[in-house]
N, C-alpha and C positions, 0 to 999 in steps of 0.2 A: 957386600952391602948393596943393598937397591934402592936405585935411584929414583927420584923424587921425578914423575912425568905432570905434564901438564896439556888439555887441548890444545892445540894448534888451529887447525881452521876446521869448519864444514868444508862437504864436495857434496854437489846433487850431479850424480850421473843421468843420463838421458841413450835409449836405445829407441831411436825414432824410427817408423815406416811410415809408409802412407797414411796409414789410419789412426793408428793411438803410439804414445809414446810410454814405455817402460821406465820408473824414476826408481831412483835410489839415493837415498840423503843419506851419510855418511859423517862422523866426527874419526880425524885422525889425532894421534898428540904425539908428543915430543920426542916419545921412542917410537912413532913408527907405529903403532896400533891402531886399527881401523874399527871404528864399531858402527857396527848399522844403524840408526833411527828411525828405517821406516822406509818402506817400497810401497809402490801403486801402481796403477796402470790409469791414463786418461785417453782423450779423445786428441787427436792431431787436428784440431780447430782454434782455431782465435776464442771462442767463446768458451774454452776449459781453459783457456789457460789461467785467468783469473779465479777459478777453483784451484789451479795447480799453486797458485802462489800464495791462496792460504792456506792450502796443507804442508808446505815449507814451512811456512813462517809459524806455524802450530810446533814443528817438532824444529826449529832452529831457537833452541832458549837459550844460545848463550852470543846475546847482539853484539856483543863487543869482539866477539872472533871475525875472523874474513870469512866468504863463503865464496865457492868457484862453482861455476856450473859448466860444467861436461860435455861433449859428446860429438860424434861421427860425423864428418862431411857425407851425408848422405843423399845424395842427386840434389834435388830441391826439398827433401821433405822435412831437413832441418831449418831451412832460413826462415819459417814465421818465428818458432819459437825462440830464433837468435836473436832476431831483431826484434822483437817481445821483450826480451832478456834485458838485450842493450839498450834500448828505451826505459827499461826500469832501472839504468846503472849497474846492472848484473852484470860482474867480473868472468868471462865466459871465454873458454877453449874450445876452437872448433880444431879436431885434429881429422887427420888423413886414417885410411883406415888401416892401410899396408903400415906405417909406422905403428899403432895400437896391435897390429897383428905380431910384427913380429919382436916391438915389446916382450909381449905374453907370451909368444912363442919362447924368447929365453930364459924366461923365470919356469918353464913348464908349462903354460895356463892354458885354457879355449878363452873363445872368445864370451862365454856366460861367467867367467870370473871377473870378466875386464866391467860388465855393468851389477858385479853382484848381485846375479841373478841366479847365482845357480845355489840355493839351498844355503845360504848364510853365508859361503864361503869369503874370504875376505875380499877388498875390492883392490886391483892392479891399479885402474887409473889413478888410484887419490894419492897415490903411491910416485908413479909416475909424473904427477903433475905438483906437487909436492914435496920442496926440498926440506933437510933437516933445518936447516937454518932461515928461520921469517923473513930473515932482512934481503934474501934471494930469491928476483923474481922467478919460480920454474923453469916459464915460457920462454926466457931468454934463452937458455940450455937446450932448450927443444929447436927453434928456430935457427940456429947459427950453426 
């Protein structure tokens, strides 16, 4: 018999450099399914980013779920879009990379699985940051 699943949250993954950052919006649900909503590529400037937050909020239609946003301690070129994030109350994981590394490393993965980037494949992080159960916040499991 099969069971009856349901959304769980959004994850907008983020692979930042210097110059533009890589997105991936993602819906996970109750068993554990990931489905993609939508990838882009913008500019790593203050002045995208509010084009980046209405193409979220274009393919984020269900408001009543949570949504995390993602992505690599990378030197400085992640903290505009952090503190971007957390000014807008964006519930936001900044992880290490060695941990995301060897994550992926034990399920098999590279690290283009980890931002589903690589050709549809499904997405580790949302996975990762993402307990079965709502009422648990992830991050505490990651941090302790």
């Amino acid at each position: 018999m099969k069971s009856a699943t349901a959304p769980l949250r959004y994850c907008v993954g983020f692979d930042i450099s210097k110059d533009s950052i890589q997105v991936c919006l993602s819906l996970i649900d109750t068993a554990g399914k990931v489905t993609i909503r939508g990838t882009t590529k913008v500019s790593n400037k203050l002045s995208a980013f509010a084009g980046l937050q209405t193409w979220i909020s274009k393919h984020y239609k269900q408001t009543d779920l949570p949504i995390r946003y993602v992505m690599e301690s990378t030197g400085v070129y992640h903290e505009q879009l952090a503190w971007y994030l957390f000014n807008a109350d964006g519930a936001i994981s900044v992880i290490l990379p060695n941990k995301a590394k060897h994550y992926l490393k034990s399920l098999g993965r590279n690290r283009a699985d980890f931002y589903g980037l690589s050709k549809g494949q499904g997405i580790s992080f949302v996975i990762f940051f993402t307990s079965r159960d709502h009422r648990i916040d992830p991050m505490y499991e990651f941090i302790s």
